[in-house]
N, C-alpha and C positions, 0 to 999 in steps of 0.2 A: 504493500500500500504506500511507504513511502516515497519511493522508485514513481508509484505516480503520481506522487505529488511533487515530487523534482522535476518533473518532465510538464507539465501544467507551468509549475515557476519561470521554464525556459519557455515555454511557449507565450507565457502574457510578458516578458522581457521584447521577443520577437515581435511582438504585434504594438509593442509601446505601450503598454498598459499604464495609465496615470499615478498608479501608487511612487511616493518616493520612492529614490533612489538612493541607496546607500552612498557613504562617502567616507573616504579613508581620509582620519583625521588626522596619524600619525604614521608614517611608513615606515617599513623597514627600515630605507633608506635614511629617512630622517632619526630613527629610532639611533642608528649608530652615530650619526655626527654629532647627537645630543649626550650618549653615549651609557641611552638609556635604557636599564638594566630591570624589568618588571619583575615582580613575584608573583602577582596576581591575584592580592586583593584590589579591590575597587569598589568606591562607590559613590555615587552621587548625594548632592548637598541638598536637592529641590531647584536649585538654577541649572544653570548649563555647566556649572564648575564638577569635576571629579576626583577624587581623592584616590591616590594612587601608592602602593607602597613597594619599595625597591630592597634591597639586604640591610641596608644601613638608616634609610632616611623615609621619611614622608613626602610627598611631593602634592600640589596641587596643580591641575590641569585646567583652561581656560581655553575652550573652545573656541569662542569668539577672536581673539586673537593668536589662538596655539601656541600658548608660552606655557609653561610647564616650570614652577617656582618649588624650591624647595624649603619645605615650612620648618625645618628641626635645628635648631642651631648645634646641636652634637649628634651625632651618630648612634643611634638606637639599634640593635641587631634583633635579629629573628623577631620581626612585625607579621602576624599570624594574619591578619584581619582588619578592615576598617569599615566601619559604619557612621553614619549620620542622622541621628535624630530630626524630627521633621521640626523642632526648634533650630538645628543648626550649631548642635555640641556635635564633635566628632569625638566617637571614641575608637581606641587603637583598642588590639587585643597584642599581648604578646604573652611568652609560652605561660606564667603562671600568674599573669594578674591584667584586669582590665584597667585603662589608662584613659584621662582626658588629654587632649589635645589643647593647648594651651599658654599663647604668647612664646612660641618656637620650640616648648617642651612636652613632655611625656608625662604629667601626674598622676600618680596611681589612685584608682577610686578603690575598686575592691581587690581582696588577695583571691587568686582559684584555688579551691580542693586538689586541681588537678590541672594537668598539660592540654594547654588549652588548641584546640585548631579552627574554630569556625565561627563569627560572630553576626549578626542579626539584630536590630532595634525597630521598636516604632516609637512612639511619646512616651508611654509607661513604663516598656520595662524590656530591657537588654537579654538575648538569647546567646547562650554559649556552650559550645558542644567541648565538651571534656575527656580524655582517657579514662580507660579503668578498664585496665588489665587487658582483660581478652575481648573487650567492647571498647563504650562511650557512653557519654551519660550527655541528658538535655538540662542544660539549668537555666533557671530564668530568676534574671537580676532587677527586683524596682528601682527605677529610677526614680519616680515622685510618689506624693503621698506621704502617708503617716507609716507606712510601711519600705518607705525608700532604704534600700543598700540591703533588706534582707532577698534571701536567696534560697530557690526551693529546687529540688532535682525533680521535674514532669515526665523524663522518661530514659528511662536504661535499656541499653541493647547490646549482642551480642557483634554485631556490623560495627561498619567504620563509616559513617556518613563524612562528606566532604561539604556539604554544604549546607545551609540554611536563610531562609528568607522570612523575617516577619511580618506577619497580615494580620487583619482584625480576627480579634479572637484567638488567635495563636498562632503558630508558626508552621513554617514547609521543611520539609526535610528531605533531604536528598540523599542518598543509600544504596551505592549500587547503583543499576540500573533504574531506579524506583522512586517517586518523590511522594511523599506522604506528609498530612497536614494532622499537625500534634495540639487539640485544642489546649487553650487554657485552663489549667483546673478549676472546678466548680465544687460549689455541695460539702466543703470541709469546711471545719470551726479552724481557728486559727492554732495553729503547728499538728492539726492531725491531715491524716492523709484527705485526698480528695480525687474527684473522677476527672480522669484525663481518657477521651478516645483518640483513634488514630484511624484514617480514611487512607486509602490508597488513590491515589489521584492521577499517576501516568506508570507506567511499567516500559524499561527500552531492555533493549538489549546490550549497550553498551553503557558505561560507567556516566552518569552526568554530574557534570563537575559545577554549576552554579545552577541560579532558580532565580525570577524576578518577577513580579507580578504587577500590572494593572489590576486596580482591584474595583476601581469605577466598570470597568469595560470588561471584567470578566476575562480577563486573558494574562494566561502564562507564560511564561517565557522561559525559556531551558536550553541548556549548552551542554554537550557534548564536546571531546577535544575538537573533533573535526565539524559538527554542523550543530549551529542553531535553530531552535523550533519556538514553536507556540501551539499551546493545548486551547482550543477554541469551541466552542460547542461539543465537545465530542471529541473534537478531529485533534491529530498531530500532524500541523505541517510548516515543513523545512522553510525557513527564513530567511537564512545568508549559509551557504556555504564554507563557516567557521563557525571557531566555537572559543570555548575556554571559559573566563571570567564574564559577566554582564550585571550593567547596572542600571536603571532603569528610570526616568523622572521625567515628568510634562511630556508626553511621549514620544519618547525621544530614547529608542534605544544602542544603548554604547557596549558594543564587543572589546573586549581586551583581552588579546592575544599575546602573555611573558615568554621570551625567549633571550636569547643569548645569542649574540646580540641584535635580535631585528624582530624585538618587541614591536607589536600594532595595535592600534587604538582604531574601529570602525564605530562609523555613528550612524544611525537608522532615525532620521527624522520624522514625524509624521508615519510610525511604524504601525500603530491602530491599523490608517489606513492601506497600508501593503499588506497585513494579515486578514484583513476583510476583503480586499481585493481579489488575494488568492483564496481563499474560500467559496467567495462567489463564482469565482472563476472554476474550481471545482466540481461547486454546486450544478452548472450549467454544462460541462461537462458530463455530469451523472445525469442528468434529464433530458440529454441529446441521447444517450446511450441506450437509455432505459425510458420513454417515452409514455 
């Protein structure tokens, strides 16, 4: 099925089909003369700005004019993760504690139980995916409220998720081939246990390595090393012909591809309308066939 949905893609490409057009915001090319080195966190602020982290530093990215400033005045190593609150605090993850960002530094907010690899926010409260032994554990950190900086472990598994995405109500997970949405707990008194579900929501066959959501418009967005998709009524289909990291704001979505040395930054403007497009296009498709 995907196969023809690739072949749909090249065919509304050939006929000119009006959805944006992707645009390579950072090249290879340019990737080296900057002599820039991605890990492959990333994430958007709510503007067009993106926050990017490299072995040593943080960097901030500026589409508008493609300068790329580095926020850290010392050298921070092993930067696991970066998120942005939709206030506009960024927080860093690195291996054992979550960190603000803050006048060219690193401040530590809270310490981790544990070796941390994957971070997630929305306004409330920070998601961080943790070691533990022959698994990972999901913890989720308040950021506000009367209950701000405690920290509750919602799910433990025997996998190694690489990713995570926060959405109302709780969090995406990504596991393997598989991304699954881990509510927030409900229905417990305060420090006893409480009910957390978990839904299955895409199944691939190969590893997906980030997850990004519109959550007005009902659409997901998921990367693979090699191709990007979106989960849309039902349907999974191919978006750009790469993958890797993505981060998602005013729709506007941005692929970031770390490499050594020819790191790329693509951006999908107006990307709603390219996944509705191909769908329709799809749709029309199946109704010629099948009549």
């Amino acid at each position: 099925m995907i196969k023809r949905y690739l072949v749909a893609l090249i065919v509304m490409a050939a006929a000119g089909c009006q959805s944006p057009a992707p645009r390579v915001q950072i090249s290879p090319e340019q990737a080296r003369k900057l002599g820039l080195d991605l890990t492959g966190p990333v994430a958007p602020d709510g503007t067009d700005k993106l926050y990017l982290a490299t072995p040593t530093t943080l960097m901030r990215h500026d589409p508008g004019n493609n300068r790329m400033e580095n926020l850290l005045n010392d050298p921070y190593p092993n930067i696991r993760d970066v998120a942005v609150t939709p206030g506009g605090t960024v927080l860093v993850l690195r291996p054992r504690e979550l960190a603000l960002y803050m006048a060219g530094y690193l401040v530590t907010l809270y310490r981790l139980p544990g070796e941390a690899t994957a971070l997630s926010c929305d306004r409330d409260f920070a998601y961080v995916l943790t070691d533990r032994g022959q698994g990972a554990r999901l913890l989720r950190i308040a950021l506000t409220g009367t209950s701000k900086g405690s920290t509750k472990s919602i799910l433990t598994t025997q996998d190694r998720p690489q990713a995570l995405c926060a959405v109302r109500g709780g969090c995406l997970v990504a596991s393997g081939g598989n991304i699954i949405k881990v509510t927030d707990p409900v229905g417990g008194e305060q420090g006893a246990d409480s009910e957390v579900t978990t839904v299955l929501l895409v199944a691939m066959h190969e590893p997906v390595t980030s997850v990004a959501a519109d959550q007005d418009r009902l659409i997901l967005y998921f990367a693979t090393d090699d191709m990007t998709y979106a989960w849309l009524q039902g349907q999974i289909l191919p978006v750009f012909p790469a993958g890797s990291r993505l981060a998602w704001a005013r729709d506007t979505l941005t692929i970031c591809r770390p490499a050594k040395p020819d790191s790329q930054i693509v951006r999908i403007p107006n990307v709603s309308r390219h996944t509705n497009a191909l769908l329709e296009e799809i749709a029309q498709s199946t109704r010629h066939k099948h009549p």
